[in-house]
Chimera marker file (.cmm) of the C-alpha trace (Angstrom):
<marker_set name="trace">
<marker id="1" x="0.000" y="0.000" z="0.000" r="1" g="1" b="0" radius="0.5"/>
<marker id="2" x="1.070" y="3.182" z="-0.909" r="1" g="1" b="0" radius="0.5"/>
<marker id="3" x="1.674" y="6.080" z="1.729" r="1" g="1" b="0" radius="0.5"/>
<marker id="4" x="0.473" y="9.570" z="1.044" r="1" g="1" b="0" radius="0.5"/>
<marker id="5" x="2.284" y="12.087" z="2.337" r="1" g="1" b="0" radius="0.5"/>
<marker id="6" x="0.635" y="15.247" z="3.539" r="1" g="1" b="0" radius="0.5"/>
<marker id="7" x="1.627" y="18.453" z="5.675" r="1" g="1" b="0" radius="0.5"/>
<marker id="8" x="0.422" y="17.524" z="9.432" r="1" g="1" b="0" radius="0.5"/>
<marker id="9" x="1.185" y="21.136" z="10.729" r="1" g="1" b="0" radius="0.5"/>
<marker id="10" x="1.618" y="23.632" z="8.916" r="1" g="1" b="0" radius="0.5"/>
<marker id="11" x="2.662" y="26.054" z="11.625" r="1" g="1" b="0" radius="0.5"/>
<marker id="12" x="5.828" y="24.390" z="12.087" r="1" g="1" b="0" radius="0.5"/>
<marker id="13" x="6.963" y="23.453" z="8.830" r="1" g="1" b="0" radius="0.5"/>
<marker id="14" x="10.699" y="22.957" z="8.527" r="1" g="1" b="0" radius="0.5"/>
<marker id="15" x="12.450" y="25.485" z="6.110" r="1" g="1" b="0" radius="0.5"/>
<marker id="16" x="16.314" y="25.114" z="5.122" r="1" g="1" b="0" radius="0.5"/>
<marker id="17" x="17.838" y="27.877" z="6.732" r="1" g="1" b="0" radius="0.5"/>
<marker id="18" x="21.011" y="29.676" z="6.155" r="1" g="1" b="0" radius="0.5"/>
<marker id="19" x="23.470" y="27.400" z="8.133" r="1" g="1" b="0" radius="0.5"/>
<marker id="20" x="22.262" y="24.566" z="6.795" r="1" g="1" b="0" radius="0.5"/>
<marker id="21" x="24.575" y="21.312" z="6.837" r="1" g="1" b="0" radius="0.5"/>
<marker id="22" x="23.912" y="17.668" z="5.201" r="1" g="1" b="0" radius="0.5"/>
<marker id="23" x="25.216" y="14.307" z="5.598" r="1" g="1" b="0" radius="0.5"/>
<marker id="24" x="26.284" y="12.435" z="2.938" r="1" g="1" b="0" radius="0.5"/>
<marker id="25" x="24.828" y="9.446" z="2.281" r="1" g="1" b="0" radius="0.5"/>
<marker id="26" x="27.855" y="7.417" z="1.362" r="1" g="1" b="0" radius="0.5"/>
<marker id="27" x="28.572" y="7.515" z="4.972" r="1" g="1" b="0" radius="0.5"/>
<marker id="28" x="25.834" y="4.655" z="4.850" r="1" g="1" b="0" radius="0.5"/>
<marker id="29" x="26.247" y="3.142" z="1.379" r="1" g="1" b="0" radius="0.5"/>
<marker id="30" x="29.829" y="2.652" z="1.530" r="1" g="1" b="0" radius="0.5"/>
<marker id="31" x="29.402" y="1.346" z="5.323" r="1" g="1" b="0" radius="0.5"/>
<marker id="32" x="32.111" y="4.217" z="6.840" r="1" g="1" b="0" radius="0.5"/>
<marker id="33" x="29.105" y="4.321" z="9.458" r="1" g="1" b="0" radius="0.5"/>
<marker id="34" x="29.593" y="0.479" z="10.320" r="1" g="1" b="0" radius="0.5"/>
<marker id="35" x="33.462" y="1.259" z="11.367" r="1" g="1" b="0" radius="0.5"/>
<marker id="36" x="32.637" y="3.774" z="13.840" r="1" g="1" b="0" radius="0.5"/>
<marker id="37" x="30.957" y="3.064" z="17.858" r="1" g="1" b="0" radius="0.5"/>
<marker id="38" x="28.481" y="5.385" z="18.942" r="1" g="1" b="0" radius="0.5"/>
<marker id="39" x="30.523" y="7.758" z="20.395" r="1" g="1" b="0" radius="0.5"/>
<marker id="40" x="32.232" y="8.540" z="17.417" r="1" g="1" b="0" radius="0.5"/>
<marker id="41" x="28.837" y="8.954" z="15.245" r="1" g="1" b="0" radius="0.5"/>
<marker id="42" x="27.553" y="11.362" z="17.913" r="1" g="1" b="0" radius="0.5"/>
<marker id="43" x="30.703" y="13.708" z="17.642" r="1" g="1" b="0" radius="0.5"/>
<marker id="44" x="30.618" y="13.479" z="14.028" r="1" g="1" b="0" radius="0.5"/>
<marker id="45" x="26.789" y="14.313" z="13.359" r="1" g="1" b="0" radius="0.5"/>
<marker id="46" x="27.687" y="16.863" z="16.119" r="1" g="1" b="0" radius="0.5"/>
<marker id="47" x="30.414" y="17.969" z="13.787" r="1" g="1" b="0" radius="0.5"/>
<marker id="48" x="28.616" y="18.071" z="11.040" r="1" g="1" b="0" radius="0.5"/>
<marker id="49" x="25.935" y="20.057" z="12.604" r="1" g="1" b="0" radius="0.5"/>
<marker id="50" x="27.903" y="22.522" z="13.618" r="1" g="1" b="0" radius="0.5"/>
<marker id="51" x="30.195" y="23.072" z="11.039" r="1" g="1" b="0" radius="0.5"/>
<marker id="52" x="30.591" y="25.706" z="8.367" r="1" g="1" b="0" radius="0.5"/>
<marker id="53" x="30.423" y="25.336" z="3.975" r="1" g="1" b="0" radius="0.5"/>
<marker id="54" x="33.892" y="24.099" z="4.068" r="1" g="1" b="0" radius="0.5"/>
<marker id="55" x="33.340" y="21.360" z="7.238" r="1" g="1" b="0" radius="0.5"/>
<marker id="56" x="34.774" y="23.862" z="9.287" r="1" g="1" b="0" radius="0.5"/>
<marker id="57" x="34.136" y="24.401" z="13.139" r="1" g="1" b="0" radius="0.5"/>
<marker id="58" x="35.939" y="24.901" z="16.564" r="1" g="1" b="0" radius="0.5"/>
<marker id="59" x="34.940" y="23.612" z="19.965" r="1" g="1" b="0" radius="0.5"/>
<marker id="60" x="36.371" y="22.399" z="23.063" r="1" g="1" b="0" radius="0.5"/>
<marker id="61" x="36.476" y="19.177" z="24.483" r="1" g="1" b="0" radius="0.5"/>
<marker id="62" x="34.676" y="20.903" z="27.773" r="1" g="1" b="0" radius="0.5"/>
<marker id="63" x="31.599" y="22.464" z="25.322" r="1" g="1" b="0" radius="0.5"/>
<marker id="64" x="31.490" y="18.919" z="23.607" r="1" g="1" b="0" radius="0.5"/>
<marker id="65" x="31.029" y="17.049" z="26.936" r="1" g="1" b="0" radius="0.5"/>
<marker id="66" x="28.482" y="19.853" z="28.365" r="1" g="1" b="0" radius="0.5"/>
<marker id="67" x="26.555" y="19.790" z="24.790" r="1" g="1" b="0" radius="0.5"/>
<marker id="68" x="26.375" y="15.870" z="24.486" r="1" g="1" b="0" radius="0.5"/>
<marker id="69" x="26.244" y="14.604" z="27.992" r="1" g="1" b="0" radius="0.5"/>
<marker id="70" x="26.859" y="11.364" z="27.173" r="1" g="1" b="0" radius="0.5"/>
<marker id="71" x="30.770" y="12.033" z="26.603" r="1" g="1" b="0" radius="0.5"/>
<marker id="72" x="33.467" y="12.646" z="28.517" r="1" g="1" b="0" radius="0.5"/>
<marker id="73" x="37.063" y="14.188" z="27.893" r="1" g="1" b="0" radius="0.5"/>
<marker id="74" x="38.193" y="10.628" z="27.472" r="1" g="1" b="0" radius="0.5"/>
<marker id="75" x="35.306" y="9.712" z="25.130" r="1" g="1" b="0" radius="0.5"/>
<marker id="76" x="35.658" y="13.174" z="23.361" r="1" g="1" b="0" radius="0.5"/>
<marker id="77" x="39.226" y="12.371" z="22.419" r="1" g="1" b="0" radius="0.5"/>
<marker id="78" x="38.950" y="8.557" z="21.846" r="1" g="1" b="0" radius="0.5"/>
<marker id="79" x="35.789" y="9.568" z="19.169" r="1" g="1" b="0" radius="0.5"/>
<marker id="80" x="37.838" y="12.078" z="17.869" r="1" g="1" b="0" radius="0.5"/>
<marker id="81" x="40.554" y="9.804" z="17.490" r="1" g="1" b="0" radius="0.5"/>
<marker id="82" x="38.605" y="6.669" z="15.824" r="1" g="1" b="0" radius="0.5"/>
<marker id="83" x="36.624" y="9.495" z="13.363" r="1" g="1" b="0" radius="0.5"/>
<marker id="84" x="40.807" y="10.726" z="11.830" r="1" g="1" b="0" radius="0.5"/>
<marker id="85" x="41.595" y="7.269" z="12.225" r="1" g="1" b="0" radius="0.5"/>
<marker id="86" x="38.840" y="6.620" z="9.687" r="1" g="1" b="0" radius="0.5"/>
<marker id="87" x="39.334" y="9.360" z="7.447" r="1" g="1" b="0" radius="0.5"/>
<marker id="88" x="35.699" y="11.341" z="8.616" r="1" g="1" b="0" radius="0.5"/>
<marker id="89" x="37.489" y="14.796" z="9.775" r="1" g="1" b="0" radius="0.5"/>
<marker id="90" x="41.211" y="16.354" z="10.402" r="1" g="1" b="0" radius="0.5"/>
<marker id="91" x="41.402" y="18.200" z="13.847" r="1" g="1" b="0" radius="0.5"/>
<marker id="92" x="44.516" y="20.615" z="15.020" r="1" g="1" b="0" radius="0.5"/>
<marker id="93" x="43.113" y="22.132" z="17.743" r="1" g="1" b="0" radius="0.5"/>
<marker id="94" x="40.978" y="23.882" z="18.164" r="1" g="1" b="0" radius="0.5"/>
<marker id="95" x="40.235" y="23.354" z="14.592" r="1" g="1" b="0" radius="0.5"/>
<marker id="96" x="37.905" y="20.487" z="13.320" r="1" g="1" b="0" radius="0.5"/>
<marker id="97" x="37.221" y="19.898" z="9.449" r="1" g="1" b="0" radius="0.5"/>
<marker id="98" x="34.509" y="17.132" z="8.265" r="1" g="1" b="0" radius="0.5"/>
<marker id="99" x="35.968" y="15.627" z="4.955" r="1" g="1" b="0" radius="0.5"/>
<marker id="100" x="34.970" y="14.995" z="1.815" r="1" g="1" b="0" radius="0.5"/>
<marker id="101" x="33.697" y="11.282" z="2.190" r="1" g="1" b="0" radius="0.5"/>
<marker id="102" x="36.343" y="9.339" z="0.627" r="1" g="1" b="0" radius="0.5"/>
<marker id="103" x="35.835" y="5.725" z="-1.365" r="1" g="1" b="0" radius="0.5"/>
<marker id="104" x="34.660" y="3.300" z="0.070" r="1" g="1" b="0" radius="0.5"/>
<marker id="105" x="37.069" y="1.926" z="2.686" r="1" g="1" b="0" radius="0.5"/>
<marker id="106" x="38.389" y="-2.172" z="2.435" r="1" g="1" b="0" radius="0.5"/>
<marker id="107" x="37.172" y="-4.267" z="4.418" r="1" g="1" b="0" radius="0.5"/>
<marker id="108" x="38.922" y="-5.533" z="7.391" r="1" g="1" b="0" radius="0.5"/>
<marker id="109" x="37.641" y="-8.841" z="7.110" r="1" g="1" b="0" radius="0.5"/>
<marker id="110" x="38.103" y="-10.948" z="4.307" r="1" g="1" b="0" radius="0.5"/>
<marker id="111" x="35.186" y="-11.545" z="2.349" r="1" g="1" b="0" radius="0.5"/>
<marker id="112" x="34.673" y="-14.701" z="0.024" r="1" g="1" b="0" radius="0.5"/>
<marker id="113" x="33.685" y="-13.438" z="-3.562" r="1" g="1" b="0" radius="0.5"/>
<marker id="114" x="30.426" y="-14.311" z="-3.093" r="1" g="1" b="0" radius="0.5"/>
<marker id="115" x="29.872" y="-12.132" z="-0.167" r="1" g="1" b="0" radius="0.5"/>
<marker id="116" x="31.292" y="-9.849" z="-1.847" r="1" g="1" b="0" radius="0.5"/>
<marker id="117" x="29.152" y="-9.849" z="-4.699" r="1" g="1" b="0" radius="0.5"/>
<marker id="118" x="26.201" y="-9.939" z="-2.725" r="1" g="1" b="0" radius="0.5"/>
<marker id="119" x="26.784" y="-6.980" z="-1.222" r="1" g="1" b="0" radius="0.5"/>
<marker id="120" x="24.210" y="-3.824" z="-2.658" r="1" g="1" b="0" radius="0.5"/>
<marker id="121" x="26.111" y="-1.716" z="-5.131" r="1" g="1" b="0" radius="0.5"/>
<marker id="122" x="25.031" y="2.396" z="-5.516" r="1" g="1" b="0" radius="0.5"/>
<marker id="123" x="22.306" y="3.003" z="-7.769" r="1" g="1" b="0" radius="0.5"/>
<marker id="124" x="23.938" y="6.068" z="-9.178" r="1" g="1" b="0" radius="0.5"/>
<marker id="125" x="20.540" y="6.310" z="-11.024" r="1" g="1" b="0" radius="0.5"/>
<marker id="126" x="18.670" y="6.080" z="-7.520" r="1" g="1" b="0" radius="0.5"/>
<marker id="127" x="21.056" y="7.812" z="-5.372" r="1" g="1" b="0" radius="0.5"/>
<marker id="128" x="23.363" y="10.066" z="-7.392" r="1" g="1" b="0" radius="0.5"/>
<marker id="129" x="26.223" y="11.887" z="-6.307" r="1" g="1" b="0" radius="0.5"/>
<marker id="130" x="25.347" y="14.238" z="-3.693" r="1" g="1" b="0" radius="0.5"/>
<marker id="131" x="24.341" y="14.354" z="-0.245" r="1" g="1" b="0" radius="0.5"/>
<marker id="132" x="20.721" y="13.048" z="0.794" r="1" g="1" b="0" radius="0.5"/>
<marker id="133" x="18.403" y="13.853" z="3.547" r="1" g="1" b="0" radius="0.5"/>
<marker id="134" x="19.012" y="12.787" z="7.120" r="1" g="1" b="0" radius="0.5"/>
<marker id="135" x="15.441" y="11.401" z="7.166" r="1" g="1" b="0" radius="0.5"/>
<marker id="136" x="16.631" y="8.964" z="4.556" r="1" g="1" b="0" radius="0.5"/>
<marker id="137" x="19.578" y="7.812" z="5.990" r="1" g="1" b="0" radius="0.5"/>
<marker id="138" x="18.206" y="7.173" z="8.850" r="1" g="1" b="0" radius="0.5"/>
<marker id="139" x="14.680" y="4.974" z="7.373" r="1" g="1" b="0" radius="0.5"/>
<marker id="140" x="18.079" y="2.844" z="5.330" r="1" g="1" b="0" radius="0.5"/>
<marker id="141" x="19.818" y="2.332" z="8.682" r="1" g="1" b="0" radius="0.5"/>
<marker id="142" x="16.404" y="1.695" z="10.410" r="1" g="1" b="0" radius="0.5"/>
<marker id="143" x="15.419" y="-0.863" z="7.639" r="1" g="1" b="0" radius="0.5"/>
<marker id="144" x="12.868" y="1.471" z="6.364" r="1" g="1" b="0" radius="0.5"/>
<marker id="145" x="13.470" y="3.015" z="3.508" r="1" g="1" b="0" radius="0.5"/>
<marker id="146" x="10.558" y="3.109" z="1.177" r="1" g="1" b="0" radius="0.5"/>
<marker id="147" x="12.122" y="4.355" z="-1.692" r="1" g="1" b="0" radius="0.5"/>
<marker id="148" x="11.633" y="2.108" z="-4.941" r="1" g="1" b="0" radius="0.5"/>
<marker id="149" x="15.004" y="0.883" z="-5.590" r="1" g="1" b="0" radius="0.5"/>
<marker id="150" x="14.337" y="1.007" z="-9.525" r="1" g="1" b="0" radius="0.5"/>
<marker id="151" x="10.963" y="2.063" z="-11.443" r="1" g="1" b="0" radius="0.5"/>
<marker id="152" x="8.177" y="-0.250" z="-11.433" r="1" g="1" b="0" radius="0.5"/>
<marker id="153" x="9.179" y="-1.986" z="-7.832" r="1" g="1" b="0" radius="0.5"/>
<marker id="154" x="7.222" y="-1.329" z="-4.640" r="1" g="1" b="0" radius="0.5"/>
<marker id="155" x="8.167" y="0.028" z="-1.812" r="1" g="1" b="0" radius="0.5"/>
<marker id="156" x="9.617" y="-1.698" z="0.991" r="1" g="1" b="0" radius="0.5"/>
<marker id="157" x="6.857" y="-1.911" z="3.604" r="1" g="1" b="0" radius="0.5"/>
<marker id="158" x="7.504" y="-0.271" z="6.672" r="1" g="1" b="0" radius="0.5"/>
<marker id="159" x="7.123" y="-2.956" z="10.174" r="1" g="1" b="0" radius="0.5"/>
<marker id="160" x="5.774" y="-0.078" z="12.411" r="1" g="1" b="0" radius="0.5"/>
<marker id="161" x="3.003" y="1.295" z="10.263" r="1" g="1" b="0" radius="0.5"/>
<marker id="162" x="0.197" y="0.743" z="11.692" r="1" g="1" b="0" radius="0.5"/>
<marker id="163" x="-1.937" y="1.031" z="8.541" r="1" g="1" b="0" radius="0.5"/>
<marker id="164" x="-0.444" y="-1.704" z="6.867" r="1" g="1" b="0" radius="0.5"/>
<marker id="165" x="-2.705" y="-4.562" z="6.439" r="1" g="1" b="0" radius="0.5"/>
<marker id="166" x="-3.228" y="-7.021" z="9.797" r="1" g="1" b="0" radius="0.5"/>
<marker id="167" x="-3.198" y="-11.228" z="8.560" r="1" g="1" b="0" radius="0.5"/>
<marker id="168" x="-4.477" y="-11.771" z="12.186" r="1" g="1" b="0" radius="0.5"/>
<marker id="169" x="-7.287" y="-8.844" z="11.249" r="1" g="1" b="0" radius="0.5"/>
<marker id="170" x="-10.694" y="-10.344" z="10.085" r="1" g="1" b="0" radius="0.5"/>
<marker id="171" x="-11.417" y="-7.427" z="7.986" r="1" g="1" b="0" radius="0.5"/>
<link id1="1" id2="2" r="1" g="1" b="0" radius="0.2"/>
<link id1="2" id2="3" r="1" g="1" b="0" radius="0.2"/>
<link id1="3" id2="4" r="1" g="1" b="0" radius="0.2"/>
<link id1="4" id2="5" r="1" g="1" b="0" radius="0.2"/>
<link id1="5" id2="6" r="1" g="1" b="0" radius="0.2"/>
<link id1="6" id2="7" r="1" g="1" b="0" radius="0.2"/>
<link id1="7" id2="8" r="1" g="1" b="0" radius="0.2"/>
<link id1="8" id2="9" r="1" g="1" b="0" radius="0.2"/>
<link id1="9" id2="10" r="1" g="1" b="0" radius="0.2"/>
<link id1="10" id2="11" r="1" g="1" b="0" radius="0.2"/>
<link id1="11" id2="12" r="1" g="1" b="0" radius="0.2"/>
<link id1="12" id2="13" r="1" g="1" b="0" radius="0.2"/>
<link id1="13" id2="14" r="1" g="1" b="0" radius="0.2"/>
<link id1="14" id2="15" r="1" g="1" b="0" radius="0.2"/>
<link id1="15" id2="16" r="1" g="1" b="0" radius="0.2"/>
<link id1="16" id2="17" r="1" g="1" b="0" radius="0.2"/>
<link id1="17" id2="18" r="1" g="1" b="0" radius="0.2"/>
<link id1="18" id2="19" r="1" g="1" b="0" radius="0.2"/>
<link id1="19" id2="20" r="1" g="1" b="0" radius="0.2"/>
<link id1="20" id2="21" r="1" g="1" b="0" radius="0.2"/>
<link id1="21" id2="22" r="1" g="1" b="0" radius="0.2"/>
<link id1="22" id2="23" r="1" g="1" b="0" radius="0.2"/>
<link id1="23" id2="24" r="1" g="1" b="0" radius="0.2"/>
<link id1="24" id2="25" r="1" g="1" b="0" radius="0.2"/>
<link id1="25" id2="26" r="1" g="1" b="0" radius="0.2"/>
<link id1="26" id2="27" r="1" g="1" b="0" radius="0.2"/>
<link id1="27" id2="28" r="1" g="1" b="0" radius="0.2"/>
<link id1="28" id2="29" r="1" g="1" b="0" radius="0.2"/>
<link id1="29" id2="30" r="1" g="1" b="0" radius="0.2"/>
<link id1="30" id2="31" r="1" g="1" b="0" radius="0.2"/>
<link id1="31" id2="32" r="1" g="1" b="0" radius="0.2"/>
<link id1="32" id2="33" r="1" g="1" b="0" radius="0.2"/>
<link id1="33" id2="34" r="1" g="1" b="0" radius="0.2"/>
<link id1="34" id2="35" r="1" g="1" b="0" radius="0.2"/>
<link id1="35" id2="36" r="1" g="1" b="0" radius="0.2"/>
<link id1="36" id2="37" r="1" g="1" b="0" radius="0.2"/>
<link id1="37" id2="38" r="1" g="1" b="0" radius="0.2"/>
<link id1="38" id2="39" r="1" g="1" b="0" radius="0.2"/>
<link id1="39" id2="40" r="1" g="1" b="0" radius="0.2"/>
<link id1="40" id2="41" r="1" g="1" b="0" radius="0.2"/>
<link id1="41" id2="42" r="1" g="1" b="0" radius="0.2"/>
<link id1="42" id2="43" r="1" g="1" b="0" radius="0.2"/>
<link id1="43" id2="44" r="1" g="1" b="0" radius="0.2"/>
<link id1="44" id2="45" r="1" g="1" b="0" radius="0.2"/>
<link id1="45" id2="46" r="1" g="1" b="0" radius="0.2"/>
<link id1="46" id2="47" r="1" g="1" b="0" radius="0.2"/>
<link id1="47" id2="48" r="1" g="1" b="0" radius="0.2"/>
<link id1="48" id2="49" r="1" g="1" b="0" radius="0.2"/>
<link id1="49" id2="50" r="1" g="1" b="0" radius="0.2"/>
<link id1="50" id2="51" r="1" g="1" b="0" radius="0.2"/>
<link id1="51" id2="52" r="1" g="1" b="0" radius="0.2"/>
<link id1="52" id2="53" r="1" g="1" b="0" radius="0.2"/>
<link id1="53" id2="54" r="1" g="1" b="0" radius="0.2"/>
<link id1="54" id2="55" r="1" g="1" b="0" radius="0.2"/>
<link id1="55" id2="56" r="1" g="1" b="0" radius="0.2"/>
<link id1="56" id2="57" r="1" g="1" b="0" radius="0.2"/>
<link id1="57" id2="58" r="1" g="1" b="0" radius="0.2"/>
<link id1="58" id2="59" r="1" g="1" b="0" radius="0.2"/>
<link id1="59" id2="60" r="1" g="1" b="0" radius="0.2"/>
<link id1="60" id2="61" r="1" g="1" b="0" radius="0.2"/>
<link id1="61" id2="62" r="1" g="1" b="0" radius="0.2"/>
<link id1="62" id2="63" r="1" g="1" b="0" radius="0.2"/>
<link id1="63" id2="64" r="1" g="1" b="0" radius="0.2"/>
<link id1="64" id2="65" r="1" g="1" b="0" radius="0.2"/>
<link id1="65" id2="66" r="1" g="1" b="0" radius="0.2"/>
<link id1="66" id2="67" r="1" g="1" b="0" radius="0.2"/>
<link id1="67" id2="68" r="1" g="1" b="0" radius="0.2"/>
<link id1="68" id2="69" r="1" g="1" b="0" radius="0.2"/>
<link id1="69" id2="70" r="1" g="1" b="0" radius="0.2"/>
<link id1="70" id2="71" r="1" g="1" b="0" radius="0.2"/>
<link id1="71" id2="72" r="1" g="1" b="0" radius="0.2"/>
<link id1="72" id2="73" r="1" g="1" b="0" radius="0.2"/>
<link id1="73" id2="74" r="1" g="1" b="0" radius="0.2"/>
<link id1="74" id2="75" r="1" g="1" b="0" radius="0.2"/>
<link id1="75" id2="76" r="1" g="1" b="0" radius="0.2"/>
<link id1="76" id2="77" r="1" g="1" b="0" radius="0.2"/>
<link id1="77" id2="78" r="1" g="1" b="0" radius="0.2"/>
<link id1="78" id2="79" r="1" g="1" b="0" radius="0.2"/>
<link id1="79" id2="80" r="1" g="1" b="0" radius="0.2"/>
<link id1="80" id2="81" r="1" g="1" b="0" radius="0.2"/>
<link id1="81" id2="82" r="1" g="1" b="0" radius="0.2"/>
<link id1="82" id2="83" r="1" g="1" b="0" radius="0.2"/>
<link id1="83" id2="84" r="1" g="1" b="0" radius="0.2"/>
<link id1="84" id2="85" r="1" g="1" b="0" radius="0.2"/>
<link id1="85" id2="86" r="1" g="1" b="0" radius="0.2"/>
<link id1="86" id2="87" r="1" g="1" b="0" radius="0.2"/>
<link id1="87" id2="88" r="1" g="1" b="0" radius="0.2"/>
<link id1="88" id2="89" r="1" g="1" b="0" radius="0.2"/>
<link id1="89" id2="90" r="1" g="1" b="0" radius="0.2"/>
<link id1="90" id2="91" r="1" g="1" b="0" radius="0.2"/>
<link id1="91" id2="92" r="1" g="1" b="0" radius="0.2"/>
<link id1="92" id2="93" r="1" g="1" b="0" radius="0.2"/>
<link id1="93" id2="94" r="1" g="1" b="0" radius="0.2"/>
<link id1="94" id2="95" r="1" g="1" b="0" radius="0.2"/>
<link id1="95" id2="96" r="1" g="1" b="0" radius="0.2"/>
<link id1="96" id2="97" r="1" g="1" b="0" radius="0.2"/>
<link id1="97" id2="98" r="1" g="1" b="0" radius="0.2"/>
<link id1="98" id2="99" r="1" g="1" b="0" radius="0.2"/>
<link id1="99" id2="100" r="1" g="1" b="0" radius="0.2"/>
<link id1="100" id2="101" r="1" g="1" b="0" radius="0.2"/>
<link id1="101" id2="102" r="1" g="1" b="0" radius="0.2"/>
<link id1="102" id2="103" r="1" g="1" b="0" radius="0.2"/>
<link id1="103" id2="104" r="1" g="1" b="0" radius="0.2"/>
<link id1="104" id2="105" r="1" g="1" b="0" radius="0.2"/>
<link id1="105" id2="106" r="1" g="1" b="0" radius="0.2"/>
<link id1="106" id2="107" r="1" g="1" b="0" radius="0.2"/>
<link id1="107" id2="108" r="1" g="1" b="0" radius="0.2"/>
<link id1="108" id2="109" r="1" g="1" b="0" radius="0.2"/>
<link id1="109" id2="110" r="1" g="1" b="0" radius="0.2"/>
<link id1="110" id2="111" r="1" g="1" b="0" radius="0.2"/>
<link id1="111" id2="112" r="1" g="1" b="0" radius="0.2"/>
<link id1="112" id2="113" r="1" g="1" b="0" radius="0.2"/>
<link id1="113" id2="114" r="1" g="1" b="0" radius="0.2"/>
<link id1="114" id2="115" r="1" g="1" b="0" radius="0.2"/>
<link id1="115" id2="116" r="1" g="1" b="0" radius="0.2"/>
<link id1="116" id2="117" r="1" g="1" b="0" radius="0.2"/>
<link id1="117" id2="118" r="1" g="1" b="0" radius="0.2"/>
<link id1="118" id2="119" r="1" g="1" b="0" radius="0.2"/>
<link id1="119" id2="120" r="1" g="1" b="0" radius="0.2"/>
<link id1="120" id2="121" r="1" g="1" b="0" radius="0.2"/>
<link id1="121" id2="122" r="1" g="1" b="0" radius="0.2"/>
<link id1="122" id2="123" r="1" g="1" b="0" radius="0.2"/>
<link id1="123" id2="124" r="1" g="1" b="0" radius="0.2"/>
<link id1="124" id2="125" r="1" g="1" b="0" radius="0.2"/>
<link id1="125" id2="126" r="1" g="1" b="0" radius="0.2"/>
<link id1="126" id2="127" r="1" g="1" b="0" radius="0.2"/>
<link id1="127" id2="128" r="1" g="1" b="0" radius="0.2"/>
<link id1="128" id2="129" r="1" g="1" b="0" radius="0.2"/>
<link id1="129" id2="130" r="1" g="1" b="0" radius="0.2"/>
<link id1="130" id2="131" r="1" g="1" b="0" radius="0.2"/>
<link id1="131" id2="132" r="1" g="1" b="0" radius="0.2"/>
<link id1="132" id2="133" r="1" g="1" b="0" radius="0.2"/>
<link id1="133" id2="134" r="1" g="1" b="0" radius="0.2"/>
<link id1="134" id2="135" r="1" g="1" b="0" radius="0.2"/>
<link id1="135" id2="136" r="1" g="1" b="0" radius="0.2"/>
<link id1="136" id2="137" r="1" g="1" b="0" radius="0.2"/>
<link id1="137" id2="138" r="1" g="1" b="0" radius="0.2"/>
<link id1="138" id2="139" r="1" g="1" b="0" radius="0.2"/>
<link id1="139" id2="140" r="1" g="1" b="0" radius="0.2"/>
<link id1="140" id2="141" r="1" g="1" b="0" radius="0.2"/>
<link id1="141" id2="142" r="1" g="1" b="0" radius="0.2"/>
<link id1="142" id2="143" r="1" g="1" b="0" radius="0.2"/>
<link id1="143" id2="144" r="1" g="1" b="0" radius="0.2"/>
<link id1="144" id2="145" r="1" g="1" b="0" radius="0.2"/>
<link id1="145" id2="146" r="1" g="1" b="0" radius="0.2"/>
<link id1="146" id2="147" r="1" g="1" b="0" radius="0.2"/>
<link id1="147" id2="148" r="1" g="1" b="0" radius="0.2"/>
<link id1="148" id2="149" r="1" g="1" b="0" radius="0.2"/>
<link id1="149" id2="150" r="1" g="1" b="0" radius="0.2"/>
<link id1="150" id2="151" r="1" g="1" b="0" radius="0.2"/>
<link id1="151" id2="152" r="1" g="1" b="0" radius="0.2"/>
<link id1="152" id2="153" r="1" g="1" b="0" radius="0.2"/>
<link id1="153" id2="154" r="1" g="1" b="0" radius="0.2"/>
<link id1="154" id2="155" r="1" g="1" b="0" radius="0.2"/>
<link id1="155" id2="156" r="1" g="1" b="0" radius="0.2"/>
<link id1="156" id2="157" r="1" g="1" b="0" radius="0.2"/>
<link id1="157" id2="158" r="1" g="1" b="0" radius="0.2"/>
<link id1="158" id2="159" r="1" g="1" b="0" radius="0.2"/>
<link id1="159" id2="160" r="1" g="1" b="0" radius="0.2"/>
<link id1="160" id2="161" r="1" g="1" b="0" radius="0.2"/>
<link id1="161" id2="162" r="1" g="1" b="0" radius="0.2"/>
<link id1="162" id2="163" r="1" g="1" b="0" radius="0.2"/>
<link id1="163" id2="164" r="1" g="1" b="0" radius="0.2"/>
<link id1="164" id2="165" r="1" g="1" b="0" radius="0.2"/>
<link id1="165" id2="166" r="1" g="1" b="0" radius="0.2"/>
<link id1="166" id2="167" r="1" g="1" b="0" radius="0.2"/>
<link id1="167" id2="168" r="1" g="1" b="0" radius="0.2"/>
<link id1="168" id2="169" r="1" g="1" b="0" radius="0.2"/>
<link id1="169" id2="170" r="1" g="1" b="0" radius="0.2"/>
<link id1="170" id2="171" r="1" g="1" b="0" radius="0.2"/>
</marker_set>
């Protein structure tokens, strides 16, 4: 079944304003996202948030820890750490820069060429080359992402919509 999307309220319709940042979605179809803990993926949409056109920005460790309260100095630095470590930003304090996503980084595990091939490949067709909406990123990470992969396929049904059709439902 089809979803239509309308406006719920439109009093508090989002509008891109001026400082507006993105994340790009390679972060998820290349799987950089899979080599980082949590930590690391809250400084970096942090980061990302916060930073200027050229992935610029400049913030203690003490502001981090007092804006996410989940981190620490230590955690601060060992995020900050695993996030050069993977090529995601450069830092010389107090300077942080969010990078260009690079390609696709290998794989530490060795894959037989089967896995390997299973693997989904970019739909440059689908996804193109520039950054997508955080909405989206987050329905692919989630499992949920109803967009048709190519023309004439349906969407992936989403498991917590509640208007989907019930088996168990006598209707």
């Amino acid at each position: 079944m089809a979803v239509f999307k309308r406006v719920l309220c439109k009093q508090r319709l989002r509008r891109v304003p001026p400082q507006f940042s993105w994340i790009d979605h390679r972060l998820v179809r290349d799987r950089h996202i899979s080599r980082c803990s949590a930590d690391a993926l809250a400084l970096y949409l942090f980061l990302v948030t916060v930073a200027d056109g050229q992935g610029l920005s400049y913030y203690a460790d003490k502001t981090i820890c007092r804006l996410l309260p989940a981190l620490d100095g230590g955690s601060v630095s060992r995020a900050r750490a695993e996030l050069i470590a993977n090529q995601l930003i450069a830092y010389q304090p107090p300077l942080y820069q969010v990078l260009a996503i690079g390609p696709a980084p290998a794989s530490p595990q060795t894959r037989s060429s089967k896995q390997t091939q299973s693997m989904p490949r970019p739909d440059p067709a689908r996804d193109g080359e520039g950054p997508h909406p955080l909405a989206r990123i987050l329905r692919e990470l989630a499992g949920l992402d109803s967009t048709p992969a190519s023309p004439g396929t349906a969407p992936m049904q989403n498991p917590l919509d509640s208007t989907r059709d019930n088996p168990s439902d006598p209707a």
